[in-house]
DSSP file (Angstrom, degrees, kcal/mol; ACC not computed):
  #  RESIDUE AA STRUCTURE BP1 BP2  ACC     N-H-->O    O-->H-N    N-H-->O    O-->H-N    TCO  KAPPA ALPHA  PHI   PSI    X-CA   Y-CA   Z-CA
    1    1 A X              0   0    0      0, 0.0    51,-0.3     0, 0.0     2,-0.1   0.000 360.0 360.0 360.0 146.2    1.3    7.9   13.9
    2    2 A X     >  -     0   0    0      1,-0.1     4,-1.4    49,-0.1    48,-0.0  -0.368 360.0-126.0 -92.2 139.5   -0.5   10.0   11.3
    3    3 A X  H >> S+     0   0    0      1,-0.2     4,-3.4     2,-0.2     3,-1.2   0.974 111.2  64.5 -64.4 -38.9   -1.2    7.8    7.9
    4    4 A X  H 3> S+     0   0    0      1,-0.2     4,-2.6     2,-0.2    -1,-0.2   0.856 104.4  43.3  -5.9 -69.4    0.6   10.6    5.9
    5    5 A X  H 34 S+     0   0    0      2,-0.2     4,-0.5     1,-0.2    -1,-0.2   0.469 113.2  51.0 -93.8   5.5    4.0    9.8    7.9
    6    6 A X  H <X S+     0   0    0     -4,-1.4     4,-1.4    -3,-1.2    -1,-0.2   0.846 111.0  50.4 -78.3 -60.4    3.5    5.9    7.5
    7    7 A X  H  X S+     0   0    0     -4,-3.4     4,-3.1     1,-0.2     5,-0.5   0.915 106.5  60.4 -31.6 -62.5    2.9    6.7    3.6
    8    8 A X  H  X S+     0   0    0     -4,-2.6     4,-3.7     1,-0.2     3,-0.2   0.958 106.3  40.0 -25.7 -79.5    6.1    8.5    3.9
    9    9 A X  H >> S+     0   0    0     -4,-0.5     4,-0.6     1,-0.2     3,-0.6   0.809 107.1  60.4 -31.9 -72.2    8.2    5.7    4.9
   10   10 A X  H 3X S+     0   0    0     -4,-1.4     4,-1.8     1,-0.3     5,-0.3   0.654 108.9  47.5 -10.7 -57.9    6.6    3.2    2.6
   11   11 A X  H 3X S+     0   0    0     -4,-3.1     4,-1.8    -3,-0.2    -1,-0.3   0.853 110.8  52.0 -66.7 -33.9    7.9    5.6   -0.4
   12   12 A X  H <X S+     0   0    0     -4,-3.7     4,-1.4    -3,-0.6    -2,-0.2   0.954 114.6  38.7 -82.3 -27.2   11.3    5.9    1.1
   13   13 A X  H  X S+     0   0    0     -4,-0.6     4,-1.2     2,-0.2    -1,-0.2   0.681 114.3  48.9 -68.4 -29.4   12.0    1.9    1.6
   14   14 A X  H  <>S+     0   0    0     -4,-1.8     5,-1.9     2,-0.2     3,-0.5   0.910 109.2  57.0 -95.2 -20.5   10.6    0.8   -1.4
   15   15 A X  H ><5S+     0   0    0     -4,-1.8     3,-1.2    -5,-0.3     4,-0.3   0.940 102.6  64.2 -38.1 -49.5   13.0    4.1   -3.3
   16   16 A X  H 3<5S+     0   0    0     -4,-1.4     2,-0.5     1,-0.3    -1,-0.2   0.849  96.1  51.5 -54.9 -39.2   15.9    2.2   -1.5
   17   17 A X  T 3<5S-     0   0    0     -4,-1.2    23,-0.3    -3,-0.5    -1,-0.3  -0.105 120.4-108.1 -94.1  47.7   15.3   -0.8   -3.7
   18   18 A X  T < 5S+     0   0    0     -3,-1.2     2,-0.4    -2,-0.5    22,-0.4   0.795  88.4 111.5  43.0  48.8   15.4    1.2   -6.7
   19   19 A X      < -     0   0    0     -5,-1.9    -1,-0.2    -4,-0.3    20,-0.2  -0.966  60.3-127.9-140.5 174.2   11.6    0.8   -7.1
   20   20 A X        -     0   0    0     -2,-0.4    18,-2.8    18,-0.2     2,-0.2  -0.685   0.9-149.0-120.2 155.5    8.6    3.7   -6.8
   21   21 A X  E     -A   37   0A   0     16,-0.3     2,-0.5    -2,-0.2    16,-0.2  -0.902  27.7-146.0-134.1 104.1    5.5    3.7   -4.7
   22   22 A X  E     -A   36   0A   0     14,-1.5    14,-0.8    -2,-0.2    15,-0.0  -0.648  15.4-123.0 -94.0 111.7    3.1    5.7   -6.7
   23   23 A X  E     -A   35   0A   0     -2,-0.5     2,-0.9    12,-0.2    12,-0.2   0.082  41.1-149.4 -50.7 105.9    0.5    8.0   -5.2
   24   24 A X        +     0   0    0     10,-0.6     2,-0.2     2,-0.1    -1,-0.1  -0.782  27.1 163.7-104.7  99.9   -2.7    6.3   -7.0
   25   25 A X        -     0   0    0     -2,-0.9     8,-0.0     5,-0.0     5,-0.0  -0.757  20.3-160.1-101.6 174.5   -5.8    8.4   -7.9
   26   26 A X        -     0   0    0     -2,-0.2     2,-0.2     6,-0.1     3,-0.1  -0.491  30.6-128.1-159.7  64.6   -8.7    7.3  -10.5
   27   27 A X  S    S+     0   0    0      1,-0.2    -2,-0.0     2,-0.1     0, 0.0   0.037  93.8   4.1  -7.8  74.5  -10.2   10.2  -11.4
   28   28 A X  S    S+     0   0    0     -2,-0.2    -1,-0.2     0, 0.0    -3,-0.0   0.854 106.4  98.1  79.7  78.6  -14.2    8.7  -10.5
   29   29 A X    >   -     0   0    0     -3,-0.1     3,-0.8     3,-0.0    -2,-0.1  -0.317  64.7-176.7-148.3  25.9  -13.1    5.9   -9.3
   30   30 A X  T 3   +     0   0    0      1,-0.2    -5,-0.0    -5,-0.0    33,-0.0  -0.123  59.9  32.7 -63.9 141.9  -13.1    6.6   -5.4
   31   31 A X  T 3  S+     0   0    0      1,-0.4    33,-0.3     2,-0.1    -1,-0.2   0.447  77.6 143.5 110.4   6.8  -11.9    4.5   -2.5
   32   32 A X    <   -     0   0    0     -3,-0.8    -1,-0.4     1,-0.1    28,-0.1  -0.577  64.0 -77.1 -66.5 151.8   -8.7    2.6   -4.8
   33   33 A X        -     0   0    0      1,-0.1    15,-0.2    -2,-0.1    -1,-0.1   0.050  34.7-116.2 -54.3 166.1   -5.7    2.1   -2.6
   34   34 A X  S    S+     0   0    0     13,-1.2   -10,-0.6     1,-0.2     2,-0.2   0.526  86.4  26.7 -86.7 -23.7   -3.4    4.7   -1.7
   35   35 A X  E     -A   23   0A   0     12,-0.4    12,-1.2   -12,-0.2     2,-0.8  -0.978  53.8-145.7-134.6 141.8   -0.3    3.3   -3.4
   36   36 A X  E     -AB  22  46A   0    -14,-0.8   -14,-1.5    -2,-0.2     2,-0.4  -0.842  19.8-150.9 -91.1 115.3    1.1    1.3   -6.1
   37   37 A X  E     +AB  21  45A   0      8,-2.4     8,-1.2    -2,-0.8     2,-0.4  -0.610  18.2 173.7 -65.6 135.3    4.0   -0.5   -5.4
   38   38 A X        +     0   0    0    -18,-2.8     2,-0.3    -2,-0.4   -18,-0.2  -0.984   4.7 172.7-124.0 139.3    6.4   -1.3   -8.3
   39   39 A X    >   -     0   0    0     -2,-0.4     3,-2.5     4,-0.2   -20,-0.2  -0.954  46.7 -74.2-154.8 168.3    9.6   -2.8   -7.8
   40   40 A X  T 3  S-     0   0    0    -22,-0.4     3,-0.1   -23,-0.3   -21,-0.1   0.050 108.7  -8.0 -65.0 132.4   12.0   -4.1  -10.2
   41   41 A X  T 3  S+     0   0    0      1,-0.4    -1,-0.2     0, 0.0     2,-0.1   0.275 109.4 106.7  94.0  -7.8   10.9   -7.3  -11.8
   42   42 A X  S <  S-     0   0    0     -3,-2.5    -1,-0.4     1,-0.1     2,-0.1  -0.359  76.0-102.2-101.2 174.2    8.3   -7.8   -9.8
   43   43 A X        -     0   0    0      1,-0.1    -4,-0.2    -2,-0.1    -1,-0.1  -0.532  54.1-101.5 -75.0 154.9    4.0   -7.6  -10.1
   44   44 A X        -     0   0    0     -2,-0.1    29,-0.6    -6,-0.1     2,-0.5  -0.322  26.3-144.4 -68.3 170.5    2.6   -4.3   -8.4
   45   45 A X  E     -Bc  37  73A   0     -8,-1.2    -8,-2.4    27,-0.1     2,-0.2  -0.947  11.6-135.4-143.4 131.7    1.2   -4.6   -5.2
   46   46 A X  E     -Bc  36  74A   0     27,-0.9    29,-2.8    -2,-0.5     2,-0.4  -0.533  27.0-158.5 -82.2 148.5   -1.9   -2.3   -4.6
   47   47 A X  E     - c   0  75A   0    -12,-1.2   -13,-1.2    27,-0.2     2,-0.9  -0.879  16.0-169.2-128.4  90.3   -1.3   -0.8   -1.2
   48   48 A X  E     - c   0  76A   0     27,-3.5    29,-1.4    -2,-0.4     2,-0.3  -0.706  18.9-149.6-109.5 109.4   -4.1    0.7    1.1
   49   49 A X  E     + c   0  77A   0     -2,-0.9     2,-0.2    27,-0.2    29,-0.2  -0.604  20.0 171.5 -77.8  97.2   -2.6    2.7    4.1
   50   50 A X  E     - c   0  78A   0     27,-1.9    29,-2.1     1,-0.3     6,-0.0  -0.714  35.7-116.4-118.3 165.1   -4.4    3.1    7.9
   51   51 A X        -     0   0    0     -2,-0.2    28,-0.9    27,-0.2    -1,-0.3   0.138  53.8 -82.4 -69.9-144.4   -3.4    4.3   10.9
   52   52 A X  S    S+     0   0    0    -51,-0.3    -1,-0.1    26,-0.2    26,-0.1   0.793 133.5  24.9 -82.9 -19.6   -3.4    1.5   13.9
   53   53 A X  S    S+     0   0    0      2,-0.1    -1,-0.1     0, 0.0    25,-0.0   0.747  97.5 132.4-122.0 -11.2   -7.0    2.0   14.4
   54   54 A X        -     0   0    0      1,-0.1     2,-0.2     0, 0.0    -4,-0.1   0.502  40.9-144.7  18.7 152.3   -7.9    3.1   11.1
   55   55 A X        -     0   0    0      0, 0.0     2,-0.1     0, 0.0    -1,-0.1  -0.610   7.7-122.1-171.5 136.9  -10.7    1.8    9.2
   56   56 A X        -     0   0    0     -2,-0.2    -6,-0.0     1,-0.1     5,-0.0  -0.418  24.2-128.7 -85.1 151.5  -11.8    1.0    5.9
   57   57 A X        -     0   0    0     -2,-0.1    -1,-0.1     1,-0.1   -26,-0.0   0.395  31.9-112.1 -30.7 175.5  -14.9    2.3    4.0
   58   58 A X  S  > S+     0   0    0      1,-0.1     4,-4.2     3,-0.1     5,-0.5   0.855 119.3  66.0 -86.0 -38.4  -17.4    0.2    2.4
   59   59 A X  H  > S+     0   0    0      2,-0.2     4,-1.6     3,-0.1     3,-0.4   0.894 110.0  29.3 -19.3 -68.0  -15.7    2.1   -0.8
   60   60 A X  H  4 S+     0   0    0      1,-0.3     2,-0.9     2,-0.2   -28,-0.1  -0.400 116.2  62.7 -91.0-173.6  -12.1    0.6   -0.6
   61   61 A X  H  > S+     0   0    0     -2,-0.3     4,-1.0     1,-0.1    -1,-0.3  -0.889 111.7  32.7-142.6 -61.2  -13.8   -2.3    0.9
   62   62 A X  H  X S+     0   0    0     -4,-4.2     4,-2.5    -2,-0.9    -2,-0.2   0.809 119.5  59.6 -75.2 -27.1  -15.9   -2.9   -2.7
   63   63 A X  H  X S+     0   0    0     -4,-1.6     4,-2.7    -5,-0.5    -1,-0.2   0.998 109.3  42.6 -69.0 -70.6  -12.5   -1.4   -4.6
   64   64 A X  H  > S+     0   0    0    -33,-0.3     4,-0.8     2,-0.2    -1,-0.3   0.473 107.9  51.5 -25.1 -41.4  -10.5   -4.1   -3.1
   65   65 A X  H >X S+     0   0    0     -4,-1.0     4,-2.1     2,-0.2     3,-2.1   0.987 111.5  53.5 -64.5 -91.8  -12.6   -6.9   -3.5
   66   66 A X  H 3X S+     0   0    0     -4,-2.5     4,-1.2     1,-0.3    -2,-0.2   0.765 109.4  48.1 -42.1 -56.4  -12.8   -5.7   -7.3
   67   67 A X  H 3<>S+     0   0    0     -4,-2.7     5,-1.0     1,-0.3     3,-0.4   0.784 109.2  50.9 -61.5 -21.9   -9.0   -5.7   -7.7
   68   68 A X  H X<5S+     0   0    0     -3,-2.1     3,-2.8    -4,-0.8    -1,-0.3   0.880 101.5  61.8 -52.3 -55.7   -8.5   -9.1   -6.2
   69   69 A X  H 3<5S+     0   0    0     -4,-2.1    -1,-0.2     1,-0.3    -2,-0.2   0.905 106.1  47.6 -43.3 -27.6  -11.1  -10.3   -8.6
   70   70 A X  T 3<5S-     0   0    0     -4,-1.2    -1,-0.3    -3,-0.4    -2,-0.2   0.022 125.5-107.3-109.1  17.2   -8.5   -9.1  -11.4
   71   71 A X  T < 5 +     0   0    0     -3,-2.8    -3,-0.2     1,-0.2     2,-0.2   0.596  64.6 154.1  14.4  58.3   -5.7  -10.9   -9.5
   72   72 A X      < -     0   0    0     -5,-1.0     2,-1.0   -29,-0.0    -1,-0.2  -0.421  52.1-115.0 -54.3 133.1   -4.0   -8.2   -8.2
   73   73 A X  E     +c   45   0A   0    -29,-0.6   -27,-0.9    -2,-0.2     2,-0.7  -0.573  45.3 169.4 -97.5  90.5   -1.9   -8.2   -5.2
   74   74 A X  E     -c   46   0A   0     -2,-1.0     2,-0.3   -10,-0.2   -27,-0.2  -0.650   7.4-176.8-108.8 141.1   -3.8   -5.7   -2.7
   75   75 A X  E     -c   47   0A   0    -29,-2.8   -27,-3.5    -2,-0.7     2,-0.2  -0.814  19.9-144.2-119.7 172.6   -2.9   -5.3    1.1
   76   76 A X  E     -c   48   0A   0     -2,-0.3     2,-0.5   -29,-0.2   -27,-0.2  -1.000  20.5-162.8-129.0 122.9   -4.3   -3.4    3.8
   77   77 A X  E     -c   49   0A   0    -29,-1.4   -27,-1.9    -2,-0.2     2,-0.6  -0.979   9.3-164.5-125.1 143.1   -1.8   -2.4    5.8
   78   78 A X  E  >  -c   50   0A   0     -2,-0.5     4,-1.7     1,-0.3     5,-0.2  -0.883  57.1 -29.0-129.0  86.4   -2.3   -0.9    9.9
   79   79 A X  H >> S-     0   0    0    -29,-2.1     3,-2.4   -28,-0.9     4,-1.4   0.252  87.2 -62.3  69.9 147.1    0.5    1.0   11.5
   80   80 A X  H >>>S+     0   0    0      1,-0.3     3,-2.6     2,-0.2     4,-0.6   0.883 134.2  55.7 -35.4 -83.5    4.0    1.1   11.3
   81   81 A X  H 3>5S+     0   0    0      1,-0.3     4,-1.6     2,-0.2    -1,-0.3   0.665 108.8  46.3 -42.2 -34.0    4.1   -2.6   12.4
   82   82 A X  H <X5S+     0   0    0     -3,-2.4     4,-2.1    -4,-1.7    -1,-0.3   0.893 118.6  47.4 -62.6 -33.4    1.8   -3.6    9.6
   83   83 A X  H XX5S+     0   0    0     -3,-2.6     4,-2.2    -4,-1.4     3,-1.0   0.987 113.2  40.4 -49.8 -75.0    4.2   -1.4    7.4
   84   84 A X  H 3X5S+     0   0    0     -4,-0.6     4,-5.7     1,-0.3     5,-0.3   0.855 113.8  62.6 -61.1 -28.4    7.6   -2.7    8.6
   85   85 A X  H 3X<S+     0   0    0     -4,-1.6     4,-1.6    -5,-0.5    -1,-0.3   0.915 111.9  37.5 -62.7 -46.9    5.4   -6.4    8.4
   86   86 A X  H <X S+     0   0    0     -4,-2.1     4,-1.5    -3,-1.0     5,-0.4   0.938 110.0  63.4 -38.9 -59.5    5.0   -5.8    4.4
   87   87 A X  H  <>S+     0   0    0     -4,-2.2     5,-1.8     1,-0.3     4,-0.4   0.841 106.0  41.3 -44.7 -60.5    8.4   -4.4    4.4
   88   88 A X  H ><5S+     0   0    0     -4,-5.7     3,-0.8     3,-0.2    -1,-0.3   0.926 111.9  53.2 -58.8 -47.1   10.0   -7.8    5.4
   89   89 A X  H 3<5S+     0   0    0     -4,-1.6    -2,-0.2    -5,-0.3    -1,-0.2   0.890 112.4  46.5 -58.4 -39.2    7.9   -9.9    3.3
   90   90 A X  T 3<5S-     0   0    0     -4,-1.5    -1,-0.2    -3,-0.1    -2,-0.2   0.464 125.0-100.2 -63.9 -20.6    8.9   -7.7    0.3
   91   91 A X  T < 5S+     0   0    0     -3,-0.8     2,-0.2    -5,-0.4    -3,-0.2   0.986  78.1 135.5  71.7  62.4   12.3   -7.8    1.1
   92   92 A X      < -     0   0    0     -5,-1.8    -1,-0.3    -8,-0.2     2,-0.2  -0.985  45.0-137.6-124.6 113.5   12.7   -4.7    2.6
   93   93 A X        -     0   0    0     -2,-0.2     2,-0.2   -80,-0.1    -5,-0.0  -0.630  24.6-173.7 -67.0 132.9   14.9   -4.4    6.1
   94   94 A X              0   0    0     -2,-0.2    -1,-0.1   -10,-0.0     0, 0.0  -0.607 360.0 360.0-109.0-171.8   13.7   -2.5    8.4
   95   95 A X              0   0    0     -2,-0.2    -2,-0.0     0, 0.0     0, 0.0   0.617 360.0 360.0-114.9 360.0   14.8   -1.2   11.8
């Protein structure tokens, strides 16, 4: 599966729980995750999106690291299974 139609999903599950996952650029800032999660009440949770075999740069690698430093909640997440695996912890059902 293409990371595009994982991203996809991701936006449509976390819309069901009235919350947005917002397409995150940073103008010279390259290599920050690929989404921000918000949902209601909650901290964001920085979201960086691969296929199954996917892999990250040394970029997101150093990006990551930084946001963690700032105690941020950032995953990395591999294929639909890693997806749906976020999805339940967040307290999202999946199918």
């Amino acid at each position: 599966m293409l990371e595009k139609e994982i991203e996809k999903v991701l936006v449509a599950k976390v819309k069901e729980l009235g919350g947005r996952a917002y397409k995150w650029t940073s103008p010279g800032n390259s290599g920050v995750p690929d989404r921000m999660v918000i949902l209601p009440g909650r901290p964001p949770i920085f979201v960086e999106l691969k296929t199954d075999k996917g892999k990250l740069t040394r970029l997101q690698m150093m990006q990551i690291e930084r946001l963690k430093k700032l105690g941020q909640d950032v995953r990395v997440v591999y294929g639909m299974d890693g997806l749906n695996c976020l999805l339940r912890e967040i307290g999202i059902a999946t199918n």
